[in-house]
Each structure stands twice: as C-alpha cells, then as structure tokens.
PAMAR-564888 format. One record per residue (C-alpha): chain; x, y, z. Coordinates in nm, 4 decimals. Layout:
N
A/X/Y/Z
...
// end
This chain:
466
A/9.4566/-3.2697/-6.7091
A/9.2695/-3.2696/-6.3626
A/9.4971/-3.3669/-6.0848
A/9.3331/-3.5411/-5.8036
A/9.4761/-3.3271/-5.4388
A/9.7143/-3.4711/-5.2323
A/9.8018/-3.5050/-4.8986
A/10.1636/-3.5036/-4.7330
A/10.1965/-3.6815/-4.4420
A/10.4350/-3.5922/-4.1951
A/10.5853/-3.6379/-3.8454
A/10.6176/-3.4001/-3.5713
A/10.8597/-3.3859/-3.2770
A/10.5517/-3.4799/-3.0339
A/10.4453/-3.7678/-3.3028
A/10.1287/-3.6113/-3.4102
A/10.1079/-3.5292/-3.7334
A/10.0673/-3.1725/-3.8687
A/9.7587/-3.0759/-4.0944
A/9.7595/-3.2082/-4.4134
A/9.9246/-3.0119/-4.7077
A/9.6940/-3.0065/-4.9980
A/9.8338/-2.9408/-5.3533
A/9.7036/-2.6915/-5.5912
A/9.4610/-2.8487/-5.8167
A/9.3641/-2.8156/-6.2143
A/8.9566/-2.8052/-6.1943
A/8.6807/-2.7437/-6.4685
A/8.4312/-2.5463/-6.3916
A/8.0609/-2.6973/-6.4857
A/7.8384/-2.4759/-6.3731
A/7.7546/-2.1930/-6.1077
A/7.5378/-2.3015/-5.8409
A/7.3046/-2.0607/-5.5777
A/7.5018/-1.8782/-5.3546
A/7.7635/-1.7501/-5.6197
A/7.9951/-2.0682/-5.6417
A/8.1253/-2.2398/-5.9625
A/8.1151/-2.6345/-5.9240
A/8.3910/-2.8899/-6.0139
A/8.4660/-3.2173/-5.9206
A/8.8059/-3.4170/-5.8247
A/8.9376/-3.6997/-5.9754
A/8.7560/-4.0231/-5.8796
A/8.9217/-4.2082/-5.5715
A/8.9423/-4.5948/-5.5284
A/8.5567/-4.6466/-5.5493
A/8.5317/-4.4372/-5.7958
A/8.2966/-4.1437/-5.6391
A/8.4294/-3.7849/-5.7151
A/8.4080/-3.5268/-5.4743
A/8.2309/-3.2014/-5.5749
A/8.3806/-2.8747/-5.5031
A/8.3135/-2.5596/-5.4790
A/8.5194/-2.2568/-5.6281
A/8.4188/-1.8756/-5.6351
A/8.5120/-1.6322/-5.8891
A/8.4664/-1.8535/-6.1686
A/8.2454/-1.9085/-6.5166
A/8.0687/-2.2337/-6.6570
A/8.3736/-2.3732/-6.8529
A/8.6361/-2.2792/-6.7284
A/8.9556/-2.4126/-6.6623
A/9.1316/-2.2821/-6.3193
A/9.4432/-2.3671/-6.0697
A/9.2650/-2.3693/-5.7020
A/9.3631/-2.4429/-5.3805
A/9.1517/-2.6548/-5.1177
A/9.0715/-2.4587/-4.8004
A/8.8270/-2.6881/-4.6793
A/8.7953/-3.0599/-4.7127
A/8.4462/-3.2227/-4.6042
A/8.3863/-3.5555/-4.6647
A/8.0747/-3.4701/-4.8835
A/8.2276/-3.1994/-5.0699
A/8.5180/-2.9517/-5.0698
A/8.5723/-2.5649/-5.0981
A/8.8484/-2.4082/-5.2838
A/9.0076/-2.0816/-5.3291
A/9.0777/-1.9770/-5.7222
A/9.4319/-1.9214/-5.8065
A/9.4273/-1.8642/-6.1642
A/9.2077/-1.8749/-6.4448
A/9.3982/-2.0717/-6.7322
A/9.0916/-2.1363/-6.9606
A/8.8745/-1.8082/-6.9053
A/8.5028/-1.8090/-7.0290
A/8.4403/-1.6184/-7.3460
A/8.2000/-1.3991/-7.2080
A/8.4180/-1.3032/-6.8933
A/8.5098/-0.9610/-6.9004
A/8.6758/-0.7315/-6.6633
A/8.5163/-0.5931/-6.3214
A/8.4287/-0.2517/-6.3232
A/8.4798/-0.2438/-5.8936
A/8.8105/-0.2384/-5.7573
A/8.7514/-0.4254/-5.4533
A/8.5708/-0.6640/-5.6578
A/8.7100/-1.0483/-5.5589
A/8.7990/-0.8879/-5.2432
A/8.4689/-0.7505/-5.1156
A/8.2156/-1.0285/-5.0902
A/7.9267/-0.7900/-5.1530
A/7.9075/-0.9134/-5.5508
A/8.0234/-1.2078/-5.6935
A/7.9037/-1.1837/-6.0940
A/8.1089/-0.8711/-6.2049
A/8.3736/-1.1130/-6.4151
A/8.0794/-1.1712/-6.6322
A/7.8745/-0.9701/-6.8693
A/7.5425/-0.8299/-6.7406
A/7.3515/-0.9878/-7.0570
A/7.5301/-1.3351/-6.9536
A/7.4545/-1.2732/-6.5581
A/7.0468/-1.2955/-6.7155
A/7.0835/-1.5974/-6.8417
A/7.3217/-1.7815/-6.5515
A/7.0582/-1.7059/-6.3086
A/6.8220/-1.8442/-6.5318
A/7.0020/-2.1657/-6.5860
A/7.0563/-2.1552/-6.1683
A/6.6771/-2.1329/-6.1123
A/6.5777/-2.3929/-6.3023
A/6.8697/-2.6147/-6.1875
A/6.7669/-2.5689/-5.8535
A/6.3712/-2.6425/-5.8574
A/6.4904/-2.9225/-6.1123
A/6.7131/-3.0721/-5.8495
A/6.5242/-3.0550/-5.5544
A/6.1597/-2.9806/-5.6270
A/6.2066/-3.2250/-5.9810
A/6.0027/-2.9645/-6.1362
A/6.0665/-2.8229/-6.4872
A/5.9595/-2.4742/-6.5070
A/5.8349/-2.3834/-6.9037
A/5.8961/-2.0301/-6.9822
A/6.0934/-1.8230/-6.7196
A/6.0151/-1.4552/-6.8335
A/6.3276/-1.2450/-6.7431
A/6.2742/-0.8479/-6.6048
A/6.6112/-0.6813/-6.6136
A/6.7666/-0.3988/-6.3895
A/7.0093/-0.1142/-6.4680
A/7.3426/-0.2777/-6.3585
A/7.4773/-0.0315/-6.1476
A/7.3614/0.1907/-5.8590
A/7.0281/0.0300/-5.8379
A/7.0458/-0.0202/-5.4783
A/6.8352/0.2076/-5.2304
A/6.9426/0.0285/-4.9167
A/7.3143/-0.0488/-4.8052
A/7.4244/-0.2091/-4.5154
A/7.8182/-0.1886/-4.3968
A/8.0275/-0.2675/-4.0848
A/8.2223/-0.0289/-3.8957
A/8.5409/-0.0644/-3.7347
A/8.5911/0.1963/-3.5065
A/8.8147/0.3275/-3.1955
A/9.2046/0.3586/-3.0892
A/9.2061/0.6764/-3.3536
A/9.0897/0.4615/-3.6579
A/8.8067/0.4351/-3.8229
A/8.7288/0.2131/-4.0953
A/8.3714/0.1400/-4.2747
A/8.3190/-0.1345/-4.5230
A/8.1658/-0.4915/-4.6398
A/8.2744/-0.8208/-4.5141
A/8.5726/-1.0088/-4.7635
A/8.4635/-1.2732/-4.9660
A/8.4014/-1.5626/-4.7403
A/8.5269/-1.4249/-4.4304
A/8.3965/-1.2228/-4.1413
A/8.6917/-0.9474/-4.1624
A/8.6140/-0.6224/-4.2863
A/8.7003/-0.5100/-4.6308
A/8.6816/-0.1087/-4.6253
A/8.5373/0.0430/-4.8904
A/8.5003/0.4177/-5.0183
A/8.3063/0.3629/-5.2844
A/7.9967/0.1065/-5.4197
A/7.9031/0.0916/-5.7432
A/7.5720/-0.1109/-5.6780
A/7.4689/0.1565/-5.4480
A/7.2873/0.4749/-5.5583
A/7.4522/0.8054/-5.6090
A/7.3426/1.0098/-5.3192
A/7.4793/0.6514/-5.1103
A/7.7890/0.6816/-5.2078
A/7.7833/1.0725/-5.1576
A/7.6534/0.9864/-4.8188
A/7.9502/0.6936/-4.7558
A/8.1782/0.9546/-4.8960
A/8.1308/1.1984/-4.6447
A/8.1236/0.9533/-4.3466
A/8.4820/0.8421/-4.4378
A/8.5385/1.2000/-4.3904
A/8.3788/1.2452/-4.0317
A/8.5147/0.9335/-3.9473
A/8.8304/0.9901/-4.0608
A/8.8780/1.3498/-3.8837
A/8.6810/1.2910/-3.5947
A/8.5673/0.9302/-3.5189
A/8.2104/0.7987/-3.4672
A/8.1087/0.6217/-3.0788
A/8.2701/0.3308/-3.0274
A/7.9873/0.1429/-2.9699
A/7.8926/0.2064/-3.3608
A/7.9150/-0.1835/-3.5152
A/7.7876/-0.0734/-3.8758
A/7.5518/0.1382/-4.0726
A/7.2667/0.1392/-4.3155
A/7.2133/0.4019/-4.6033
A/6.8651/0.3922/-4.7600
A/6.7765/0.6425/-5.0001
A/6.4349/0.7586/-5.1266
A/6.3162/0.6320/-5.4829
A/6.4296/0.9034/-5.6667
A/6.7290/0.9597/-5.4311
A/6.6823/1.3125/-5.2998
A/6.5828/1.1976/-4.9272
A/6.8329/1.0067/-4.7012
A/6.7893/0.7979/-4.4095
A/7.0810/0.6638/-4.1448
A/7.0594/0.4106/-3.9248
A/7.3426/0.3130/-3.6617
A/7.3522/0.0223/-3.5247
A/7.4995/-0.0026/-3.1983
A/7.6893/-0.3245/-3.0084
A/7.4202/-0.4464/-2.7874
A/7.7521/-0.5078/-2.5018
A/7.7810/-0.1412/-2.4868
A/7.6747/0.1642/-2.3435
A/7.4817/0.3667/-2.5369
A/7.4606/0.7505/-2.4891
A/7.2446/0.9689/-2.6759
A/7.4801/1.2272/-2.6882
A/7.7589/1.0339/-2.7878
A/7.5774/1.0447/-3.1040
A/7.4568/1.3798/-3.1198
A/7.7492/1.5404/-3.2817
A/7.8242/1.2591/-3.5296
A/7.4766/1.3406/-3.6522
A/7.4967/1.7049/-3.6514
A/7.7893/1.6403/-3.8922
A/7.6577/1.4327/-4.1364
A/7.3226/1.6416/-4.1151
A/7.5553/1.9588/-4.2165
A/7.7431/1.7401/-4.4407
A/7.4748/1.5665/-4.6605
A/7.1530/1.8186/-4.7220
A/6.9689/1.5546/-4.8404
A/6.9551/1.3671/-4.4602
A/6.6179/1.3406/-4.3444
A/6.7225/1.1896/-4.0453
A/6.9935/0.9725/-3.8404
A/6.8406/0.6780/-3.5913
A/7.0522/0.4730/-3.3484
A/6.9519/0.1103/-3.2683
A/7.0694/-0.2370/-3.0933
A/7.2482/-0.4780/-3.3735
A/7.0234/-0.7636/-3.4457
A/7.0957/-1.0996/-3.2293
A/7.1404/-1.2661/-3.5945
A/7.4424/-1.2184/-3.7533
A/7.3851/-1.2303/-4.0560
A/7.5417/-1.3447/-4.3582
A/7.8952/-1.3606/-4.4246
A/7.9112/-1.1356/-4.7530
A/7.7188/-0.8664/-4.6041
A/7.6574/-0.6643/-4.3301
A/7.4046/-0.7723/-4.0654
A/7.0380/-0.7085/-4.0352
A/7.0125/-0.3708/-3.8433
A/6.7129/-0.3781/-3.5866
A/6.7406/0.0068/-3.5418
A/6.5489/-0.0529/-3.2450
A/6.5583/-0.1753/-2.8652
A/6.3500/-0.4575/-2.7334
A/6.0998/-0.3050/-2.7151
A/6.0586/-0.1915/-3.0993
A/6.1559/0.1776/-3.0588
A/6.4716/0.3215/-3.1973
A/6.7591/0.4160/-2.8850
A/6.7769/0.7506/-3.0171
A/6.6380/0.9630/-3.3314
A/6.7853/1.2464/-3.4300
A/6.5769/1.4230/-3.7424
A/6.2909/1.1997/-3.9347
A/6.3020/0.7936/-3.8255
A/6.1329/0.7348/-4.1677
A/6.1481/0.8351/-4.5252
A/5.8328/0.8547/-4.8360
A/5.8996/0.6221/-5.1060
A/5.6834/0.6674/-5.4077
A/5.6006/0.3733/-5.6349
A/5.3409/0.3773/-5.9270
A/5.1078/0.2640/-5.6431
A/5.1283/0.5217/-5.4113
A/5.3722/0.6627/-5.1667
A/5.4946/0.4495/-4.8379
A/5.6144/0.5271/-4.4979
A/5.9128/0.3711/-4.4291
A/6.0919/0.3712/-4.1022
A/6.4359/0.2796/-3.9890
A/6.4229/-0.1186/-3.9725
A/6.1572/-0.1716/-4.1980
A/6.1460/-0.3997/-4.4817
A/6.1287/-0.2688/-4.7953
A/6.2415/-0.3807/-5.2053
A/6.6380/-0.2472/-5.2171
A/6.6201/-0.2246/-5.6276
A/6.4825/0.1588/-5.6583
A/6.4527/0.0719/-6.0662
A/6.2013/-0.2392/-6.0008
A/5.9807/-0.1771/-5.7193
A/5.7255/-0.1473/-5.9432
A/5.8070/-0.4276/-6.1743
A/5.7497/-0.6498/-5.8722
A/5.3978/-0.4692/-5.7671
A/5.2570/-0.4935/-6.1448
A/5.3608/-0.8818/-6.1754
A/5.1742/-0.9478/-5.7886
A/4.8705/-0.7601/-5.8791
A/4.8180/-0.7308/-6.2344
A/4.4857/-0.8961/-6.3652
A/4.3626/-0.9823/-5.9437
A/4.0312/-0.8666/-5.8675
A/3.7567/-0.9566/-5.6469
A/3.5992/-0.9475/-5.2232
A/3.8944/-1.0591/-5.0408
A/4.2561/-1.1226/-5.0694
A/4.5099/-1.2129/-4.8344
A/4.8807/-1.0351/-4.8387
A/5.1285/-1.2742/-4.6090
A/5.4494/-1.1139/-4.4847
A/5.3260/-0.8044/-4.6225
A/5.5802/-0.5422/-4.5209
A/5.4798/-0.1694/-4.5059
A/5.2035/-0.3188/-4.7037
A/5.3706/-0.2814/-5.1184
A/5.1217/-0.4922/-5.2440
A/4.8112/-0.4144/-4.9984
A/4.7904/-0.0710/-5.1630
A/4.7634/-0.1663/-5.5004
A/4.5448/-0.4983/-5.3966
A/4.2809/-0.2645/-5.2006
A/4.2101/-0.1152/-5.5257
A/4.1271/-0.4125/-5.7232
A/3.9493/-0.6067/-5.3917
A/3.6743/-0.4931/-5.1198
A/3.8994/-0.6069/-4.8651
A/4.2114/-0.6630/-4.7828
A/4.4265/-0.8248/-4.4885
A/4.7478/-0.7547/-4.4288
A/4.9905/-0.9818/-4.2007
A/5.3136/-0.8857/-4.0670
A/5.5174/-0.9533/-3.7775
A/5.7894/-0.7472/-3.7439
A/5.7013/-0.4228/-3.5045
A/5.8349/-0.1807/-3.7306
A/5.7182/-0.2931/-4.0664
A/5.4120/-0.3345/-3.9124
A/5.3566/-0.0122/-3.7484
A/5.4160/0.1683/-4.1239
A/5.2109/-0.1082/-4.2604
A/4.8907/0.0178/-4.0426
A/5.0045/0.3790/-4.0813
A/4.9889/0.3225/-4.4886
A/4.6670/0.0935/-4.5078
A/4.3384/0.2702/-4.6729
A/4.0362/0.1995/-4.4314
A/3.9342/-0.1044/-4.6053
A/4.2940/-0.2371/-4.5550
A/4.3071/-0.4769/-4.2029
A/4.6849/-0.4599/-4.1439
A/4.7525/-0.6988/-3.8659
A/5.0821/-0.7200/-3.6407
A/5.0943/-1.0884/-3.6432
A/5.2863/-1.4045/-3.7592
A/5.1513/-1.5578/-4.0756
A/5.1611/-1.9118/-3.8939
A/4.9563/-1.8152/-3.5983
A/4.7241/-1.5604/-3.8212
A/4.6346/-1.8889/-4.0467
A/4.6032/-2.1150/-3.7580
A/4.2708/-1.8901/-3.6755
A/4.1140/-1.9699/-3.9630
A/4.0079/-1.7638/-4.2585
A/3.7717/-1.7207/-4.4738
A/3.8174/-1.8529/-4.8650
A/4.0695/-1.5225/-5.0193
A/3.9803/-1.4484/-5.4252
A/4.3804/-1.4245/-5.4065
A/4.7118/-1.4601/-5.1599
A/5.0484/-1.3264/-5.1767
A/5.3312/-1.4499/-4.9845
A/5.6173/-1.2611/-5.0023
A/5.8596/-1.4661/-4.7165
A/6.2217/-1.3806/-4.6267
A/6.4739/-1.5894/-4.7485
A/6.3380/-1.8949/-4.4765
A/6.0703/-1.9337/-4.6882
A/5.7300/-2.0845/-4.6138
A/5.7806/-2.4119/-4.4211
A/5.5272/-2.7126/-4.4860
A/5.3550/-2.6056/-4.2225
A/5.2458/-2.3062/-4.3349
A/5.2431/-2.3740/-4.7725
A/5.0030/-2.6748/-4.5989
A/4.7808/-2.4252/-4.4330
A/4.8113/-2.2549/-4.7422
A/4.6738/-2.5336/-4.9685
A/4.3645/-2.5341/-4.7644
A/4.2625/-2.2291/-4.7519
A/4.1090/-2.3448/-5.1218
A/4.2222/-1.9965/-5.2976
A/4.2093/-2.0271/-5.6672
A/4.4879/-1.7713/-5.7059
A/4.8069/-1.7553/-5.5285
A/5.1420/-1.5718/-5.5962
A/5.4728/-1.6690/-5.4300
A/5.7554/-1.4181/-5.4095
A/6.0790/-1.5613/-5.3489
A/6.4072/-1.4122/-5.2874
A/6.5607/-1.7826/-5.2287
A/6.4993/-2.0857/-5.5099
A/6.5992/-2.3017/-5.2372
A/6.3457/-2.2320/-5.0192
A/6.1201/-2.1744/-5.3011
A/6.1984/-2.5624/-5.4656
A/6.1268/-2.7047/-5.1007
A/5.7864/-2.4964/-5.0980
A/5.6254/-2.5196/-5.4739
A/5.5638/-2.8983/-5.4631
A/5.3691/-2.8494/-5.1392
A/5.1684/-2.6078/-5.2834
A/5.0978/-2.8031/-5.6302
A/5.0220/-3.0956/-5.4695
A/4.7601/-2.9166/-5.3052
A/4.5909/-2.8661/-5.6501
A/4.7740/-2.5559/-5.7860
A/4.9646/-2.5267/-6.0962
A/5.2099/-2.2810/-6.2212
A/5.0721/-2.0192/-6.4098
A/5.3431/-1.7658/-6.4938
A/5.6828/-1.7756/-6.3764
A/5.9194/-1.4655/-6.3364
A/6.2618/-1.3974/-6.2959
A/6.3076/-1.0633/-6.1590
A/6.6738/-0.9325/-6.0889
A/6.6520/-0.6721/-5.7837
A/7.0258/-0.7513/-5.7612
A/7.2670/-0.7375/-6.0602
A/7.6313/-0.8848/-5.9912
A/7.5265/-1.0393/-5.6964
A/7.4084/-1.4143/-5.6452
A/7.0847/-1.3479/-5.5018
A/6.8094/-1.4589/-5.7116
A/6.4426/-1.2803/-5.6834
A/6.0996/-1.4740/-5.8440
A/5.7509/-1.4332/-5.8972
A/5.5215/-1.7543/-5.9516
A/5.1937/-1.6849/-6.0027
A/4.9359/-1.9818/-5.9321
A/4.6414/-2.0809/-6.0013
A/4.4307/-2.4102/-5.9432
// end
C-alpha cells in the first residue's frame, strides 16, 4: 500500500514551530529518469494531483521504504531506505563505495539491462519534451569496467591528513576512494600510489583535486593539479610531490599545476580542471603538459585541460558514426576539440574548418590540423554570425549546454544537406532537434553510444539529412 507522507506539527517554547517531521513512505518505482533518479509519485491530496518524486538507487518496478529530504511544491526528493520489492534484473554492485560515491549510479543493475534503460530514457526524454518519436535507436556498447581514460577527484588536504576521492551521492562532501573500477588500470595504479605520497608525506595545501588521464592504450600518464584559486601558489611547493609520483609511476609523462575552474561543477563529480591561469597557460609544468592519443584516425595532441572522449574503448566508434559515408568541398566541425573529427573529415573533404573556443583545445586543435584543415580559436555563435559559405556537411559536437536556438537557428540556414549532432545531454538535445527539423531536416540515423557504463550520462549520435 502507498502511504501518502505526513507532517507533525508541533509547538516550540518560542511558539514557532519546528520543521516538519516527514514519515517514511512505501513508493513504486515507474521508471528511471535522466540524471540517474527512479520516479514515484505520492498519494493524491484533496484535489487529487499527486506529487512526483524522485528516489536514487532504485529499478523500474520496484517497491521501496524512502524518506523525504526535500519537499518542493512541484515535486519531492527522497532518500531510499529499503528495497522491499527488488527488480528482477538487480544484481549486486561490484564497487564498494558504490551508493556512497556518487560517481555511478547503475551498478544495482545488469550491464545488458543498463542498454536498454538508457534506451527507454532517451526516447522518454525527446518524447516528452521534443514530442518526437525516434524509430530505431541503434545501441554501441562499451566494456563495463575500466573504460575510462580521464578521472577527475577532489582532494582534501592539510593538518597531517590527506584524503583524495569523489563527491557522495548528492552531496558536496568528499567520499575517499582508493580504488575505481570505471577507471583504467594504470589510473588506479596511478591513484594508488598518490594515496601513498599523500599519505606519508602530504601534497600543497593549496591542491583542491586532481585529474588522471591516460593514453589510449594506457602506457602514458598525464597529471593535472588543480590548485584553489584563494591561494598561493609556489612552484616549488610542487616540485617534490612531482618528483615522487614521477619516481613512483614510470609511466608519467608529465605533472601540470593549474587554477580550479570558476564553475563548480557537478555535484557527483569532481570539477572541471582549467589546468591553466587566465591567461591559458598552465602555473607550472613539470615533465610533458600533453600526451599522444592514437585513434584509427590518427594520433592527437592532447594537453592538460583539453577536451577529449573519456571512453578509451569507443573513441573510434564515435569518429566512424560522424564521418562514415561524408564526402565532398567543404564541411564544417562546431565545437571541434583537438579536432577528433577534423582529421578524419579532411580526408573525405577539400576543406575543412574547425571551430573551437577553449584556448587549450584550441591550441592542440591547430597543432593537429593537416594544411587543408582551418582550425579557428573562436566561439561557434560568433564564427556563424560571419557568415559561411553552404558546408557539404556539419558536426556539432556541444558540451552538455547544448546548442541554444540561437545557434541550431543559424544552423538551419546555413542550407547544409547533411548535419550530425553529438550529444552528451538528451535534454539539451530534445530542446535542440525540433529546431533543427523544422528547419527542413529529418532524422536519418540515430545512435546510442555508451562512453559511460554505470553512470547516468547518456551519449548520442543523430545523423541528419534534409
């Protein structure tokens, strides 16, 4: 039986009354929504509206005790107490910080079953807010474990402790970690051995948290520190903590040091690392700032703060899907990175331009461009707000922001026949498409592509065509 919450109201000394005491509840799970969340809703109340909420941890069907722990008036989130009906394809996590660490959120459910929720969540999502039925979503599968090349965790650090981990499942408080299984081998060597150092001799205060990112085949390792913005930062400080996990790790190519990013980030992982000052350069290098990773395509320069795929097994799943069957004069690759697809693409076109805004990512991108390549340090809303000729073909490959109208409007006139979105948000994708189709494209071929097994996050190729 669902119970509907309920609140106990009560007097204080002072007369105010204390915050509300909210019962345990008995919720069904119907489905898992984007962002990792199972859905349920409350009893009706007196007009007979029920209030959805929101409940981590969970499968499709399930039957669970949970605890409100916050009450909107649009919707509610709860905390899961128990699982009384379980799922028949739940199983148990293979991570022991799992349900603690908010890195992953999937690993109660089979990796076969993880395929097809984030199938059903796609389609949910452009149904529900773009009112768009996708046909057949073709599904590209990843090893489950220690796929990632690129790991991000925070560091707390000083008064003789050191501690280096993920934030907890919705919360900004660290959860240390010695171990990821999501995270390639050499990684984890590499995370091993800075528990180690840490642990024996500490790391500068002013350390705030640290990214791993390994080559493709994981034999080269890069470091990046990124460093409280607040503090002073000393070149030297840093010197010995690199020397150790240079002597440590023979693999290390190369430790950088770098101001934290203004943004945050998200809650369930560590923040974006800038890995360099204002004025785009790292604060301090100490080795190599950049590592080769080899695809099918080619091999890439990638420095410390660049953008690049994190799934070392499907790089190149992503680069045959964006350029397979394009050909012709000109094509157009927006948010373009260290330029994955502009390699391939300069191949199959007689020119190529590249757009990308970020310092970094652009400074590889021009470093890794073929002469017929025009990589171009610029915003893709001011670089279409120029004017361009026709492109044979576009990519846009956003962050998780998306287009915008603006720019999917821009977009629409540039009159390409063929254009191929690569999301890493259906959110942001749903608002998007319908811009785009209404502009006279169609969908073509869409692709599910899962550059991030246990986790929420949901990658996609559409390919376009009008």
């Amino acid at each position: 039986m669902r119970v509907q919450n309920k609140v106990e109201a009560r007097s204080t000394p002072h007369g105010r009354p204390p915050p509300p005491i909210i019962r345990p509840l008995e919720l069904t799970i119907e489905k898992l929504v984007y962002g990792g969340d199972g859905l349920a809703r409350l009893a009706p109340d007196e007009q007979g509206r029920r209030k959805t909420v929101f409940v981590p941890l969970v499968l499709p069907g399930e039957r669970v005790d949970a605890e409100i722990v916050e009450d909107r008036p649009a919707f509610a989130r709860a905390q899961l107490k128990q699982v009384l009906d379980s799922a028949p394809f739940r199983i148990l996590p293979l991570c022991p910080y799992f349900a603690r660490c908010g890195g992953c959120h999937y690993q109660q459910a089979s990796y076969e079953d993880q395929l097809r929720l984030k199938g059903e969540i796609l389609r949910e999502t452009l149904a529900r807010i773009a009112k768009l039925e996708v046909g057949e979503l073709a599904t590209h599968a990843s090893p489950a474990w220690n796929y990632r090349n690129r790991t991000r965790l925070h560091v707390r650090n000083g008064a003789g402790k050191f501690e280096i981990g993920y934030h907890r499942l919705g919360s900004h408080a660290l959860e240390p970690v010695r171990e990821c299984p999501i995270s390639s081998p050499l990684i984890n060597r590499a995370l091993a051995q800075i528990w180690k150092i840490g642990e024996a001799e500490g790391f500068p205060e002013a350390l705030v948290a640290v990214e791993l990112f390994a080559t493709n085949d994981d034999t080269g390792l890069l470091v990046q520190g990124q460093v409280d913005r607040r503090a002073m930062f000393s070149p030297a400080r840093f010197k010995p903590m690199a020397e150790g996990l240079r002597t440590a790790i023979p693999e290390l190519r190369g430790v950088v040091a770098g101001h934290a990013s203004i943004d945050a980030g998200e809650a369930t992982a560590a923040p974006e690392l800038s890995a360099s000052s204002a004025a785009g350069k790292p604060l301090a290098v100490f080795g190599e700032d950049a590592l080769p990773f080899t695809t099918a395509s080619g091999e890439y320069r990638v420095s410390a703060g660049s953008f690049f795929q994190t799934n070392r097994f499907l790089t190149d799943t992503v680069v045959e899907l964006v350029t397979r069957d394009r050909a012709g004069k000109f094509a157009l690759d927006l948010y373009a990175g260290v330029g994955l697809f502009s390699l391939p693409l300069a191949r199959q076109f007689e020119r190529v331009v590249a757009v990308e805004s970020a310092p970094r990512s652009a400074a590889d991108l021009k470093h890794n461009a073929p002469p017929h390549v025009q990589a171009l340090e610029a915003a893709t809303e001011h670089y279409l707000e120029r004017g361009s000729k026709p492109p044979d073909y576009v990519v846009v490959d956003p962050p998780r922001a998306g287009l915008g109208r603006r720019v999917a409007e821009r977009l629409g006139k540039l009159f390409s026949p063929q254009l191929t979105y690569v999301s890493c948000d259906p959110s942001t994708l749903a608002r998007d498409l319908p811009v785009l189709l209404q502009s006279g494209y169609r969908i073509q071929e869409a692709h599910l592509v899962d550059l991030f097994p246990q986790t929420f996050h949901i990658e996609s190729v559409f390919r376009l065509a009008r």
